[in-house]
FIGURO-351513 format. One record per residue (C-alpha): residue in three letters; x, y, z; residue number from 0. Coordinates in steps of 0.25 Angstrom, whole numbers. Last residue first. Example, Ala and Ser with C-alpha at 12.3 -4.5 7.8 and 13.67 -1.06 7.14 Angstrom:
BEGIN
Ser; 55; -4; 29; 1
Ala; 49; -18; 31; 0
# end
This chain:
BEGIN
Unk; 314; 561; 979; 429
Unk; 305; 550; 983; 428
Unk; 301; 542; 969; 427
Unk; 286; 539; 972; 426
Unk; 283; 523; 974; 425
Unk; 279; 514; 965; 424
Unk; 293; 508; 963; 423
Unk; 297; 505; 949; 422
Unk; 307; 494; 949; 421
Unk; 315; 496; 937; 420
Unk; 323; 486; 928; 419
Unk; 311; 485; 918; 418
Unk; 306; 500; 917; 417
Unk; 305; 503; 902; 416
Unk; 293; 493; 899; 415
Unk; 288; 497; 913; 414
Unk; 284; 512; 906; 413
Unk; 290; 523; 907; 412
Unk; 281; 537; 908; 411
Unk; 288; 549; 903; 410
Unk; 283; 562; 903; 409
Unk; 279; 562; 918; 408
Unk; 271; 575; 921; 407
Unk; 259; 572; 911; 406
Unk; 253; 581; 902; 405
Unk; 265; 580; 890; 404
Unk; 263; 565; 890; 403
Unk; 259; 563; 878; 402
Unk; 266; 548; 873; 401
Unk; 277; 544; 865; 400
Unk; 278; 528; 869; 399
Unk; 293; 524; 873; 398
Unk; 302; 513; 870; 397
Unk; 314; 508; 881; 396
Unk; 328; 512; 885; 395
Unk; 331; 512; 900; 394
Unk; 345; 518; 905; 393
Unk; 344; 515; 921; 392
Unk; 348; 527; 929; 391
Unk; 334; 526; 938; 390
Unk; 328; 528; 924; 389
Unk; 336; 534; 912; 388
Unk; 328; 535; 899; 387
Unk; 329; 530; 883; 386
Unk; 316; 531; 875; 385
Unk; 315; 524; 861; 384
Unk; 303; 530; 856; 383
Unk; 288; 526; 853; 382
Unk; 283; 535; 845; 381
Unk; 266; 538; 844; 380
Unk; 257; 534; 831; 379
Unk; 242; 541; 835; 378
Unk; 229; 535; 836; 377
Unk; 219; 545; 838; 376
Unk; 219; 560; 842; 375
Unk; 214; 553; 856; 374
Unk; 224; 543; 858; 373
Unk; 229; 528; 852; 372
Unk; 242; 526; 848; 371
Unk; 251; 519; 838; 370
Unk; 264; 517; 841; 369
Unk; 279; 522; 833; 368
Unk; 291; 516; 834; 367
Unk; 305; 518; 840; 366
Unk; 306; 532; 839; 365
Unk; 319; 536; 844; 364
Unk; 324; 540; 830; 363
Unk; 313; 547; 824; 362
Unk; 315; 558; 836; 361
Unk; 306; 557; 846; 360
Unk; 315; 556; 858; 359
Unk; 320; 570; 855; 358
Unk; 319; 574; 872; 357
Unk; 308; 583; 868; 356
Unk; 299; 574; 859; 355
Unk; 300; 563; 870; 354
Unk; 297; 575; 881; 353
Unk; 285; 580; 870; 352
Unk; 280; 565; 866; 351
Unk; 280; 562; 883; 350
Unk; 285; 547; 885; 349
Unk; 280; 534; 888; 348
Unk; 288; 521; 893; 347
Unk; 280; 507; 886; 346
Unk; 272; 497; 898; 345
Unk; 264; 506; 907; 344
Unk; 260; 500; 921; 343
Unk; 275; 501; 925; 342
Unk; 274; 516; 925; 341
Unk; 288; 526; 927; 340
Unk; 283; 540; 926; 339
Unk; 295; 548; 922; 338
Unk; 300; 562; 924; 337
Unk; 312; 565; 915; 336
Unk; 328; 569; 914; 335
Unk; 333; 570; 901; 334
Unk; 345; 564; 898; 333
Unk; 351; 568; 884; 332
Unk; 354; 558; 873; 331
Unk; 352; 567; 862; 330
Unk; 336; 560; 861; 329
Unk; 334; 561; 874; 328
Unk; 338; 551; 885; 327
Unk; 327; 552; 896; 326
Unk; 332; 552; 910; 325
Unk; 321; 547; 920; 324
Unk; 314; 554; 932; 323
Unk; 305; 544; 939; 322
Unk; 291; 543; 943; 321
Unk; 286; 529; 947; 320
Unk; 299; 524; 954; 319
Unk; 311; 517; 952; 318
Unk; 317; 505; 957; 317
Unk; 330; 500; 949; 316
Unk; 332; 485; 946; 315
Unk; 346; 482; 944; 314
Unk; 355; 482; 931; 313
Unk; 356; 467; 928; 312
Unk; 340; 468; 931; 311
Unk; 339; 477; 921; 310
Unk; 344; 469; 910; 309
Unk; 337; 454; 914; 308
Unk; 324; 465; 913; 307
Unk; 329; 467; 899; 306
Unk; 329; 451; 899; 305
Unk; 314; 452; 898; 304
Unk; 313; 455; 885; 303
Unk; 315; 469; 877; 302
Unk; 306; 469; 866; 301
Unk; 302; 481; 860; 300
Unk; 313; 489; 865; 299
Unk; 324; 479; 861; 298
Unk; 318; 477; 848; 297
Unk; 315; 493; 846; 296
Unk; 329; 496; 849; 295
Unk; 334; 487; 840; 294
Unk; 326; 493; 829; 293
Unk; 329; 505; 833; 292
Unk; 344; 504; 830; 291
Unk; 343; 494; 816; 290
Unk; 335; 506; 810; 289
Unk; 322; 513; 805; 288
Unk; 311; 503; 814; 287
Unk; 299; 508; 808; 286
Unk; 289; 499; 817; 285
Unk; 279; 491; 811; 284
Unk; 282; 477; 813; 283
Unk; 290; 479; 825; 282
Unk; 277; 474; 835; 281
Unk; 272; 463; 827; 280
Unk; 287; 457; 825; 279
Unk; 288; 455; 842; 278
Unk; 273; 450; 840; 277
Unk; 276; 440; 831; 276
Unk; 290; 434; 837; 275
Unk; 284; 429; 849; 274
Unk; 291; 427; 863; 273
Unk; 297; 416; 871; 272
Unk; 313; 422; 864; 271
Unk; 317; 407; 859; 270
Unk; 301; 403; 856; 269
Unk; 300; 416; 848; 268
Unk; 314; 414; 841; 267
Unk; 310; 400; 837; 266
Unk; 304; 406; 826; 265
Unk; 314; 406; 814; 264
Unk; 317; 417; 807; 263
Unk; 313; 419; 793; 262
Unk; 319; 428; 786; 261
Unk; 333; 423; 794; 260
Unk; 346; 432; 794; 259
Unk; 359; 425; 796; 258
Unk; 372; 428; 804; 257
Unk; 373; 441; 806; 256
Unk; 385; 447; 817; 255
Unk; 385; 453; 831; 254
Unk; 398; 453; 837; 253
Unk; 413; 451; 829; 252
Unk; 419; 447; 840; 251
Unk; 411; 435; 846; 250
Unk; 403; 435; 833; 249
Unk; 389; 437; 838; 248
Unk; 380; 428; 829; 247
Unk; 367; 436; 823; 246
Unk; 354; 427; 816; 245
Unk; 345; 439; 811; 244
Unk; 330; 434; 809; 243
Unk; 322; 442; 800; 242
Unk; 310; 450; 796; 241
Unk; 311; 464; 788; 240
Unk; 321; 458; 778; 239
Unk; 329; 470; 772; 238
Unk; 343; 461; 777; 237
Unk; 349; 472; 781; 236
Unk; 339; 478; 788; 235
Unk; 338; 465; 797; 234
Unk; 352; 463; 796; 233
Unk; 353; 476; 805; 232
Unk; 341; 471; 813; 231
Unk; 351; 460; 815; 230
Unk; 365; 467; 818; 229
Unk; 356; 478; 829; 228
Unk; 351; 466; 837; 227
Unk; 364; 460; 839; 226
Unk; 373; 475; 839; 225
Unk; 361; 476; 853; 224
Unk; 364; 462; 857; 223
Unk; 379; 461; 858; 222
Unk; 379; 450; 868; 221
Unk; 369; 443; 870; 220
Unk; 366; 440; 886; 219
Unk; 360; 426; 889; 218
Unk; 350; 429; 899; 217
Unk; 343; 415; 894; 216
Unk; 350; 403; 890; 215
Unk; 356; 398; 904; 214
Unk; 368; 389; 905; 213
Unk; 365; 378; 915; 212
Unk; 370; 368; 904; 211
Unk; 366; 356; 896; 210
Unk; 357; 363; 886; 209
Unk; 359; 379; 887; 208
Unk; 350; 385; 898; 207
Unk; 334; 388; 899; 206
Unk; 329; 381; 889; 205
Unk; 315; 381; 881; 204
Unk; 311; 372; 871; 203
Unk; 310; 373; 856; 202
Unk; 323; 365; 854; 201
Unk; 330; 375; 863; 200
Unk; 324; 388; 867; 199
Unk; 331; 399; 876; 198
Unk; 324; 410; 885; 197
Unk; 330; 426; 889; 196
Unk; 343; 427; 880; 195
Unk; 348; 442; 884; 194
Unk; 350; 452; 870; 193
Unk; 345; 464; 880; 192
Unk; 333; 470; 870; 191
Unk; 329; 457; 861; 190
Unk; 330; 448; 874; 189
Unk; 335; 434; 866; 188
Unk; 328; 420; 865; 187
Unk; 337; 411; 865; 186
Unk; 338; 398; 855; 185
Unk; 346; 387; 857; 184
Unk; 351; 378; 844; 183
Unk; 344; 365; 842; 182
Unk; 346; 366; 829; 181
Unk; 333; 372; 827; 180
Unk; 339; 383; 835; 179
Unk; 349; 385; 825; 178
Unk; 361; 391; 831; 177
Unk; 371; 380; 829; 176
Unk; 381; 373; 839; 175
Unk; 376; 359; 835; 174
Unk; 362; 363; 837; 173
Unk; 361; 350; 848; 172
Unk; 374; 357; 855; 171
Unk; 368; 370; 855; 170
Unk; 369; 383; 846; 169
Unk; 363; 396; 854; 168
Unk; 352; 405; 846; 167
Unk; 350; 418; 854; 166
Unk; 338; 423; 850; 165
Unk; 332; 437; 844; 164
Unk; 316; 445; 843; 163
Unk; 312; 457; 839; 162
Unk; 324; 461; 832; 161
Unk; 319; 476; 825; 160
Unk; 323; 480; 811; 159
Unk; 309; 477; 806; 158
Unk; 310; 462; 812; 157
Unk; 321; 456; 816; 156
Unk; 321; 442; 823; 155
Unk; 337; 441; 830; 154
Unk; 343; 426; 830; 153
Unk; 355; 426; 838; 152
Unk; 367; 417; 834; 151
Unk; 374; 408; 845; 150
Unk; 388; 400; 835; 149
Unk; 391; 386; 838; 148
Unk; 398; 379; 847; 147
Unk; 386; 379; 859; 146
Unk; 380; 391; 862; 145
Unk; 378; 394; 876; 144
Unk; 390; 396; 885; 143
Unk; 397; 402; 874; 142
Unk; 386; 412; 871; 141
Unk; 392; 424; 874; 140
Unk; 406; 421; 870; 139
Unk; 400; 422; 856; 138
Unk; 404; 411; 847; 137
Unk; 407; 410; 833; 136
Unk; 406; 417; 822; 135
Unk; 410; 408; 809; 134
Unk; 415; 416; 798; 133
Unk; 406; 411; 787; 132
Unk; 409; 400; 774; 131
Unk; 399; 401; 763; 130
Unk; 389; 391; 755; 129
Unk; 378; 394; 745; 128
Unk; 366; 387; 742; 127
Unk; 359; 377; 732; 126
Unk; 345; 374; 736; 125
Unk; 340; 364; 745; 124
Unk; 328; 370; 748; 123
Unk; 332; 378; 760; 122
Unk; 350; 377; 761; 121
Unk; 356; 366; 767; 120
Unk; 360; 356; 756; 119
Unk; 360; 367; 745; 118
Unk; 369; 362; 735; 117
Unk; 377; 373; 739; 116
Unk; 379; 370; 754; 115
Unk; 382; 354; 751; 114
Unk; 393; 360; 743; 113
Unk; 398; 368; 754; 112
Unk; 396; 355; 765; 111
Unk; 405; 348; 755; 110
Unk; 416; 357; 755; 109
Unk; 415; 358; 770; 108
Unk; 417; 345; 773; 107
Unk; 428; 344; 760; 106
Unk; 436; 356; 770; 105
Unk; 435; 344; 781; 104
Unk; 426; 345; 793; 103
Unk; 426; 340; 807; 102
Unk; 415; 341; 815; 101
Unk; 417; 349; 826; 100
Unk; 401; 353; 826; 99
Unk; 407; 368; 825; 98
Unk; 415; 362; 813; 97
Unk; 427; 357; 812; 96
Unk; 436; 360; 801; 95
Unk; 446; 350; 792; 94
Unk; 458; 353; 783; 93
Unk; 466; 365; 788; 92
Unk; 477; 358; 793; 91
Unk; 476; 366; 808; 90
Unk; 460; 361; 807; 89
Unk; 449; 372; 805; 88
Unk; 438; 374; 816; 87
Unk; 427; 379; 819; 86
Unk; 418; 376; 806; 85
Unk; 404; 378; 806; 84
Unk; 396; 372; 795; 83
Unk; 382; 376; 792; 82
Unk; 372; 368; 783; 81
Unk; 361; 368; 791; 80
Unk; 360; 382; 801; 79
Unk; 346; 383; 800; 78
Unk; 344; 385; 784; 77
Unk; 355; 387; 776; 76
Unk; 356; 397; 765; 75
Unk; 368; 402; 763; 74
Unk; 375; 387; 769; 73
Unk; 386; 389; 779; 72
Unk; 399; 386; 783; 71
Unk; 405; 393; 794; 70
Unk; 419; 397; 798; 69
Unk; 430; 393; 811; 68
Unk; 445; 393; 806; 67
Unk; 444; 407; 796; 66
Unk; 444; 401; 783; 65
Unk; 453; 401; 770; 64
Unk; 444; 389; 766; 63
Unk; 453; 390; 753; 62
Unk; 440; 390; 740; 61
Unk; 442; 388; 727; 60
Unk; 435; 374; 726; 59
Unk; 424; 378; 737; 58
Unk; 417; 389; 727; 57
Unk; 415; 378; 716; 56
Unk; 404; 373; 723; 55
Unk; 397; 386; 722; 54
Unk; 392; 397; 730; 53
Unk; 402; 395; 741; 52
Unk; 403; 407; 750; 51
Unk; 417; 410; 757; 50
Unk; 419; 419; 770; 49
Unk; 407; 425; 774; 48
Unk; 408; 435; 787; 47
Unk; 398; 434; 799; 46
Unk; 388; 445; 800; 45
Unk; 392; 459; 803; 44
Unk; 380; 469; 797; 43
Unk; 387; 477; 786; 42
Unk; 374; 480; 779; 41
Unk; 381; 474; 766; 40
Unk; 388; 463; 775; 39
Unk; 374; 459; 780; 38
Unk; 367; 457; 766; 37
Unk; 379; 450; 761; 36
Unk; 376; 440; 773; 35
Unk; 366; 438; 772; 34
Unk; 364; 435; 756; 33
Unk; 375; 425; 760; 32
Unk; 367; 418; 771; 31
Unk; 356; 418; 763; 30
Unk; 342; 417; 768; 29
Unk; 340; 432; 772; 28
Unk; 345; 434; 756; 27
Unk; 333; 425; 751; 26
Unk; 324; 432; 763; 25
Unk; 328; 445; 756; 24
Unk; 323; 441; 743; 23
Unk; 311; 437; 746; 22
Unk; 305; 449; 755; 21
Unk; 307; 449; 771; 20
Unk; 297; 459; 777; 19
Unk; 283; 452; 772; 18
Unk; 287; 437; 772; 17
Unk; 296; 437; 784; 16
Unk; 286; 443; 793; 15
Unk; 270; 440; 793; 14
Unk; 269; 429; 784; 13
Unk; 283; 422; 787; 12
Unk; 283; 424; 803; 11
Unk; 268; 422; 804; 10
Unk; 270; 409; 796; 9
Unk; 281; 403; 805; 8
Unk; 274; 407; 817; 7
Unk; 278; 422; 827; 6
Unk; 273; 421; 840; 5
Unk; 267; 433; 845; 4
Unk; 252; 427; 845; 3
Unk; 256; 414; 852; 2
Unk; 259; 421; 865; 1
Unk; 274; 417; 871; 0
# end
């Protein structure tokens, strides 16, 4: 990892939080309650809130009509202090047990309340508010990893693209919570396959869940694109234009908003073994128009090396230099095409006048736009989401706008779009 695409403390302030994300919005980002009325207006799923005590005088009126496993939380806790998962209610309905299988009485829980209010675990010490939350739960995927309590994955979105997302895994030593300072695990995750590819503990790298054999990367998320989708959609919710999205899966209901985060922390970068900086640099100043491309642009941008994992899983195919390939048009006709495939170019180019043609200029397919030097100057050239059919593989991948009008081969596809192939140098024999 270079030292000039990490993202510091300062860098992430100065540069990020402080010029995207203004006051007011932070104070709603740092209130659980503020969330979550933010998220039920842009009817993004996020867990439901059953009773929220303002005052001390809230508890006496109250019946603790529950659902037998719930959370109790602080609004404006920091790092997961303050919060009390209960998983069980006893036949007499008198005591709970919480995810630490402490046993709990309804007084327990009355103090801990009042404890919330007087501001025992919110920043500063000020007073706070308290609220009972359904309790998610456990994905079947990540039984073998997480231990008692709830995986959440932390998605960085900047612009309405995620650039960067981690798989945080509760431990023993966290005591079945998602904090990472907790001693939680953190995963870095493949932004375009949803695959875990290193993990950290402590700071350190691991390679398997402490104790076991169990390994920590090439761990499969499921859901991912609706993931990816829920937090850029909380993103614009949200209006701040930084921001860390902490999403559980519900093991029926899917994909749901637990928190938002102005600041995120930055252990994401060690988690992932990339910087932040350089991910952020490169979305700054694209006009993303909706949650839709800005997935697309992520997944595009920065595809890791688990895409390959994808490939492989499908077979290496051998192809050669000059190919016709099937290109999808912008009504989703095939459109046979000559193709020169070059693994010494990086990005897939394709002729203005066939892309033009085909409708694939259209404001809709144009992921961004890139500034290029030529003759007549330096010009501003689209870059399009370009969808082809090589050797029978679908490959989706981004495509530079060039003139090609000249030349016999209108599109050339670069190595970028051929990870899965084998291209042999030899010429095809018909």
């Amino acid at each position: 990892m270079k030292l000039s695409s990490i993202l510091g403390l300062n860098a992430r302030t100065q540069l990020f939080s402080y010029p995207y994300n203004t006051a007011q919005r932070k104070k709603n980002a740092d209130s659980k309650i503020q969330t979550a009325k933010i998220l039920a207006k842009a009817e993004i799923p996020h867990p439901q809130i059953y009773k929220k005590f303002v005052m001390p005088s809230d508890l006496n009126d109250f019946g603790w009509n529950l659902p037998e496993k719930f959370v109790l939380k602080p609004s404006r806790g920091l790092g997961g202090e303050g919060i009390v998962v209960v998983k069980k209610r006893s036949k007499d309905r008198k005591t709970f047990t919480s995810s630490q299988k402490e046993k709990l009485s309804l007084d327990d829980l009355k103090l801990h309340i009042l404890d919330i209010l007087e501001g025992a675990y919110s920043l500063g010490n000020v007073p706070d508010v308290a609220f009972l939350q359904e309790y998610v739960g456990r994905h079947k995927a990540f039984r073998r990893w997480a231990f008692r309590g709830t995986p959440d994955i932390r998605i960085i979105v900047f612009n309405k693209v995620p650039v960067m997302a981690m798989l945080r895994l509760p431990t023993r030593e966290s005591g079945g919570r998602a904090n990472l300072h907790q001693g939680a695990i953190g995963a870095g995750v493949d932004i375009a396959t949803g695959i875990t590819t290193k993990a950290i503990l402590n700071g350190e790298y691991i390679h398997t869940k402490p104790g076991t054999e169990k390994k920590l990367h090439g761990i499969k998320i499921p859901e991912w694109e609706k993931i990816l989708e829920t937090a850029v959609s909380a993103q614009i919710a949200s209006k701040l234009g930084f921001i860390g999205v902490d999403i559980v899966l519900h093991p029926e209901k899917g994909p749901m908003v637990l928190e938002l985060n102005e600041e995120p922390g930055l252990s994401i970068q060690l988690a992932n073994g990339t910087g932040l900086k350089k991910r952020l640099e490169r979305v700054e100043d694209l006009e993303v128009k909706d949650t839709e491309q800005g997935v697309k642009i992520a997944k595009l941008l920065f595809a890791g090396p688990f895409i390959d994992r994808v490939k492989v899983e499908e077979g290496i195919k051998t192809v050669h230099i000059f190919e016709t390939v099937k290109v999808r048009s912008s009504k989703g006709r095939k459109v046979a095409v000559e193709a020169k495939l070059d693994t010494g170019a990086w990005r897939t180019s394709i002729d203005e006048t066939l892309a033009k043609d085909l409708g694939l200029l259209e404001e809709g397919n144009i992921l961004w736009y890139k500034k290029v030097k030529s003759a007549l100057g330096i010009q501003e050239r689209p870059v399009i989401d370009l969808i082809f059919w090589l050797a029978g593989r679908k490959v989706e991948t981004s495509a530079n706008i060039a003139d090609r009008r000249d030349l016999k081969k209108k599109i050339v596809i670069g190595r970028k779009a051929l990870k899965g192939f084998l291209v042999s140098p030899e010429l095809k024999m018909e």
